[in-house]
VEXDREN-2710 file (C-alpha; in Angstrom, 1 decimal):
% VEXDREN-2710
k/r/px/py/pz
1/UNK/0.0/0.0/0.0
2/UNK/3.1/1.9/1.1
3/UNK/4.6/1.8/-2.4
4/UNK/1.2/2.5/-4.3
5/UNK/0.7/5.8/-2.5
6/UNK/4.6/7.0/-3.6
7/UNK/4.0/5.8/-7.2
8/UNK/0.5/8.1/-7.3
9/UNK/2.2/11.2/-5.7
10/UNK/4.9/10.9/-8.6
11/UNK/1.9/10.6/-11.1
12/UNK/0.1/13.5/-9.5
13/UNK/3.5/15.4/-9.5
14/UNK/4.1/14.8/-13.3
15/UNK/1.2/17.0/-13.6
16/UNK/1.6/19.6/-11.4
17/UNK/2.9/23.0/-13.2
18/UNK/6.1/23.2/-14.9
19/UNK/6.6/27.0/-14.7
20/UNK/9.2/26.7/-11.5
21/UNK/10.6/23.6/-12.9
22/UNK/14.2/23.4/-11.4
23/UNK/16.8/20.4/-11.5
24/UNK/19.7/20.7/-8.4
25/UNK/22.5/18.7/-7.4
26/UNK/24.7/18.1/-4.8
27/UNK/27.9/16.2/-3.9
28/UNK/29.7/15.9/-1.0
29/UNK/31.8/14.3/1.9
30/UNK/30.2/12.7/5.0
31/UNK/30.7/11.0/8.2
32/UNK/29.1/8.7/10.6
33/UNK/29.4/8.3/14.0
34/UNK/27.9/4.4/13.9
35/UNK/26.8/2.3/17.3
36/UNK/24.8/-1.0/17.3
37/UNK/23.6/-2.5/20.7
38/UNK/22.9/-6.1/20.4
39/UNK/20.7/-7.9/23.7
40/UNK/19.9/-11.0/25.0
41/UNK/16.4/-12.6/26.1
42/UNK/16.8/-10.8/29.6
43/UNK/17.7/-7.1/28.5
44/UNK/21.4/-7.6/29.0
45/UNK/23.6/-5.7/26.2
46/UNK/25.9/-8.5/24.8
47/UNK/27.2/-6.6/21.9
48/UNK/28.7/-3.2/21.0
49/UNK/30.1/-2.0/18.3
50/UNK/31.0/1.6/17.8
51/UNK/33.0/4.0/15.5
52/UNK/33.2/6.8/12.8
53/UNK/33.0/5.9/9.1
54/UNK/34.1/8.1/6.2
55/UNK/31.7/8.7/3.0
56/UNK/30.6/10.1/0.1
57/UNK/27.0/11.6/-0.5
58/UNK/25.4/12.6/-3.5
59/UNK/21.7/13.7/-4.7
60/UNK/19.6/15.0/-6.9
61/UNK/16.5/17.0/-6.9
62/UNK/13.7/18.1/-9.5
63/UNK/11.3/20.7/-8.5
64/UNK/8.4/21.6/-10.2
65/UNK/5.6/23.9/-8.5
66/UNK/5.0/22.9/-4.9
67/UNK/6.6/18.9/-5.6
68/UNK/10.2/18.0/-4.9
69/UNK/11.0/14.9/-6.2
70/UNK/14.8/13.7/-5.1
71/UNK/16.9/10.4/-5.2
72/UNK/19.6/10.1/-3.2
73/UNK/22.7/7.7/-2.8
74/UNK/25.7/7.1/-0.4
75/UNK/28.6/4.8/1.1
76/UNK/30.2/4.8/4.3
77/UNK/33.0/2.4/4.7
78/UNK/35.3/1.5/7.7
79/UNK/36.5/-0.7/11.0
80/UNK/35.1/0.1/14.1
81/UNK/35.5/-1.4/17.7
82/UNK/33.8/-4.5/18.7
83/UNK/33.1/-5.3/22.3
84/UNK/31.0/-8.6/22.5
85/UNK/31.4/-11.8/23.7
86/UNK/31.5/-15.9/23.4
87/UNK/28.1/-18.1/23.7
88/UNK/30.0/-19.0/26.9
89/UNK/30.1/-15.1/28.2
90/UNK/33.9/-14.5/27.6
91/UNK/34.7/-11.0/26.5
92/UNK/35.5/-10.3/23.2
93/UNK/37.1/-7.6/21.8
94/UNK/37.7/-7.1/18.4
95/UNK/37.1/-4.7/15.1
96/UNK/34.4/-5.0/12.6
97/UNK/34.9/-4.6/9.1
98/UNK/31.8/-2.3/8.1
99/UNK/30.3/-0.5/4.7
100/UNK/27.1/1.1/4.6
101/UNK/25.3/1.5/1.1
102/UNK/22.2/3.3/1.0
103/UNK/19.7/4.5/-1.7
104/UNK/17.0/6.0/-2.1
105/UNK/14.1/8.4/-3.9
106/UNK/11.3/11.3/-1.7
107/UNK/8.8/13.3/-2.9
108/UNK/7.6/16.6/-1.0
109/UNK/4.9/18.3/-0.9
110/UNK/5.6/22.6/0.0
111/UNK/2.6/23.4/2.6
112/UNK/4.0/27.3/2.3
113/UNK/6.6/28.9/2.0
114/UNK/8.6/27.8/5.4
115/UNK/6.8/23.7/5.8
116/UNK/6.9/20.9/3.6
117/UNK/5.5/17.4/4.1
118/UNK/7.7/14.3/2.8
119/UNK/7.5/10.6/1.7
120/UNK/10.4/8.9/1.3
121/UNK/11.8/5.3/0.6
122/UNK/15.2/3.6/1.0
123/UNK/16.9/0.4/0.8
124/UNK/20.8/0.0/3.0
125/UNK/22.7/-2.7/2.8
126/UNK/24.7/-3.2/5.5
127/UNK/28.5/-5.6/5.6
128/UNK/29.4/-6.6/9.1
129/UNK/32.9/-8.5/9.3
130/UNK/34.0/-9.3/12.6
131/UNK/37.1/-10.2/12.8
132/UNK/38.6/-13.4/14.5
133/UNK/40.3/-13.0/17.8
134/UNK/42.9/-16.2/18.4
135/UNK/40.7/-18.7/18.6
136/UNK/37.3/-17.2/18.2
137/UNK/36.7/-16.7/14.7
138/UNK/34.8/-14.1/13.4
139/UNK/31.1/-13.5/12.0
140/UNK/30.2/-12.3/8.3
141/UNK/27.0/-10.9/8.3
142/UNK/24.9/-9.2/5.5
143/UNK/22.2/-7.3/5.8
144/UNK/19.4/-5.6/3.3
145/UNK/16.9/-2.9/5.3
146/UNK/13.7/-1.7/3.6
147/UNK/12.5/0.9/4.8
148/UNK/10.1/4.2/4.6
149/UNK/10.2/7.6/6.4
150/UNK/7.1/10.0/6.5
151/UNK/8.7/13.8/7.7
152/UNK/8.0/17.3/8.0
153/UNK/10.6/19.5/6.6
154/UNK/11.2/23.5/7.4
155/UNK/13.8/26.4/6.0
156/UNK/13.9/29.8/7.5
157/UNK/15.7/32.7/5.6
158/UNK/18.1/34.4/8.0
159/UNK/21.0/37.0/7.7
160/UNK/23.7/34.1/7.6
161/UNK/21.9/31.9/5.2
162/UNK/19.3/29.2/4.5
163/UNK/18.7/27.1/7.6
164/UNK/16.6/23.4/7.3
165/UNK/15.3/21.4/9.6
166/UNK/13.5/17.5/9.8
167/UNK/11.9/15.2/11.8
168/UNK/10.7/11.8/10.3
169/UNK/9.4/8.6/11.3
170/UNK/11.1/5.6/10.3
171/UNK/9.1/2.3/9.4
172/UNK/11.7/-0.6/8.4
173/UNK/11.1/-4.2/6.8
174/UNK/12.1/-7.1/8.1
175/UNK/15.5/-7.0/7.2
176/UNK/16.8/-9.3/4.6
177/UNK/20.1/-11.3/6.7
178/UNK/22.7/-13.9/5.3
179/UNK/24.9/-15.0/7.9
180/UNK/28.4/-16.4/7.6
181/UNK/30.3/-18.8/10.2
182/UNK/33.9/-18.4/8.9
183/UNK/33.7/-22.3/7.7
184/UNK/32.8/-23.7/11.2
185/UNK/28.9/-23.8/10.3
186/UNK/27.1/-23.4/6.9
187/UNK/26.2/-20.0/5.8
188/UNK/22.4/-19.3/7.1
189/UNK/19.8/-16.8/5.4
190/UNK/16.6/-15.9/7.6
191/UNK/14.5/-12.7/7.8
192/UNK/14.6/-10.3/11.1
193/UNK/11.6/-8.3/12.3
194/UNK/10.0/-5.2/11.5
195/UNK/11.3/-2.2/13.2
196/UNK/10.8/1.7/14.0
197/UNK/12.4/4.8/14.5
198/UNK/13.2/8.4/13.7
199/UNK/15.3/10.3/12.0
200/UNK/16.1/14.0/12.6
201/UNK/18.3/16.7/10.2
202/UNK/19.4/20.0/10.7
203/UNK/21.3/21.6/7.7
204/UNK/22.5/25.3/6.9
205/UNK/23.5/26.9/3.6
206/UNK/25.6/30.0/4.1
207/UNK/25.2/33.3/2.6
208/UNK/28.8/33.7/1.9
209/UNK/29.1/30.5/0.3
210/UNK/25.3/29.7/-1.2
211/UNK/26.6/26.7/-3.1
212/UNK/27.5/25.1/0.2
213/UNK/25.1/23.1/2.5
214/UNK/26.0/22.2/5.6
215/UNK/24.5/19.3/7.1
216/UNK/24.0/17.2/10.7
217/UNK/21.5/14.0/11.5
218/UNK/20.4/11.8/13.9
219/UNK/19.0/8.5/12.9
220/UNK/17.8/6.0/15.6
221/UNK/15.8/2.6/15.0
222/UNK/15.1/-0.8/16.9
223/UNK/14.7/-4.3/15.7
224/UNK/12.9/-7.2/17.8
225/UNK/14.7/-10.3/18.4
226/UNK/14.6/-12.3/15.0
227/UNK/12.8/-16.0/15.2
228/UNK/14.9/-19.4/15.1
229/UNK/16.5/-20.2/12.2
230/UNK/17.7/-23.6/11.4
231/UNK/21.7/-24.0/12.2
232/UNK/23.4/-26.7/9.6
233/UNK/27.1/-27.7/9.6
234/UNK/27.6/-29.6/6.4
235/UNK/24.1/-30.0/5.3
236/UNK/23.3/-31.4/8.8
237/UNK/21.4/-30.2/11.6
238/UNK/23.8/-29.2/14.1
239/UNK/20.8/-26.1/16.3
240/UNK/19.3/-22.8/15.8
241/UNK/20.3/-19.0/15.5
242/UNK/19.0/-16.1/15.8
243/UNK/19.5/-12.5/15.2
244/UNK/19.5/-10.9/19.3
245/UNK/17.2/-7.5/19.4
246/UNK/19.0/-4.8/18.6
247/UNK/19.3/-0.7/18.7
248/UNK/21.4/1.3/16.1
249/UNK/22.1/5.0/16.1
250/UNK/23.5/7.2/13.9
251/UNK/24.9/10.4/13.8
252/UNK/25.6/11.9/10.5
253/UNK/28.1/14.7/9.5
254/UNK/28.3/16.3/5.6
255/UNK/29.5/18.7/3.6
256/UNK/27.4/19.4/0.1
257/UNK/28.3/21.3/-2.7
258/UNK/25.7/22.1/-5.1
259/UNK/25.9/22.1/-8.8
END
């Protein structure tokens, strides 16, 4: 239903007035300040993994009356610390290869002048490779998130420049989760949960420099404890797995330049 609503705002936009028609774009570099929780049954935080990655961002936008429509892509890519543990409770500390690919397209609606409404949707995949420690060997996992934000959006005109500001609701899919065992079990694919969040943005385009923007976010979301999936070690039965509930947040730093 989700999907069926964006595709008839894009129809409705097609036909919306072409006299303010506009195409922007922007490019840019980015950082992400990256932490996953992972819990057990009880509550108890079991995993953390935390660190900055380096990226590039780039969008584009087509504006045409009172619609916006925009698609949007970047990549973050680095190590960051791990800090988990064995099934049997021994600490664990270790780095996790990670790269964050996201994608994307919106459409907004301009209420006035200063508010706009938004729909957008996205699809991240997410690499996690944890790295083995002696004898523990590490994890590969590989994640796809579908997900859709609904936001309000507002710019103000000051003396120093442009200044914009969202809030948005985040609805995920259950994410899409391949799971690797560095050879000690076979590789298993099972889906997680649905999940929920928000994302917030606060961004500022300088008089001085108008072909700047200046950007800041905060995404949060949380995913339910996955159901059992069946563990194999060479085609045979050897348990289950499951992915623990977990938090992520994100806190995003750019730099735009628009063409």
């Amino acid at each position: 239903m989700l999907f069926k609503t964006f595709l008839a705002m894009l129809a409705a936009s097609a036909l919306a007035s072409p006299v303010h028609a506009q195409w922007t774009s922007a490019l840019g570099i980015a950082a992400r300040q990256f932490t996953l929780n992972e819990y057990d049954a009880a509550g108890r935080r079991i995993v953390r993994e935390q660190g900055w990655l380096p990226g590039l961002e780039g969008r584009l936008a087509y504006r045409t009356g009172e619609w916006t429509l925009s698609a949007q892509a970047s990549h973050y890519q680095h190590d960051i610390a791990y800090h988990g543990q064995t099934q049997s409770g021994v600490p664990v500390d270790s780095r996790t290869g990670t790269a964050l690919t996201q994608s994307g397209a919106g459409i907004a609606y301009a209420v006035n002048t200063v508010l706009s409404a938004s729909l957008a949707i996205e699809l991240e995949r997410w690499r996690r490779d944890i790295q083995d420690v002696g004898r523990v060997r590490g994890l590969q996992e590989r994640t796809l998130s579908r997900r859709a934000l609904l936001g309000l959006d507002a710019k103000f005109a000051t003396t120093y420049g442009e200044v914009m500001a969202g809030a948005a609701l985040l609805f995920a899919a259950p994410e899409k989760l391949r799971v690797g065992f560095s050879g000690q079990f076979d590789d298993v694919s099972f889906d997680t949960r649905p999940a929920h969040g928000m994302r917030l943005g606060l961004g500022w385009q300088p008089a001085a420099w108008p072909n700047l923007e200046l950007h800041a976010g905060l995404d949060w979301w949380k995913v339910a404890r996955s159901g059992d999936a069946a563990l194999n070690r060479n085609g045979r039965h050897a348990g289950t797995v499951a992915q623990p509930e977990h938090a992520v947040a994100s806190m995003r730093l750019a730099v735009l330049y628009r063409f």
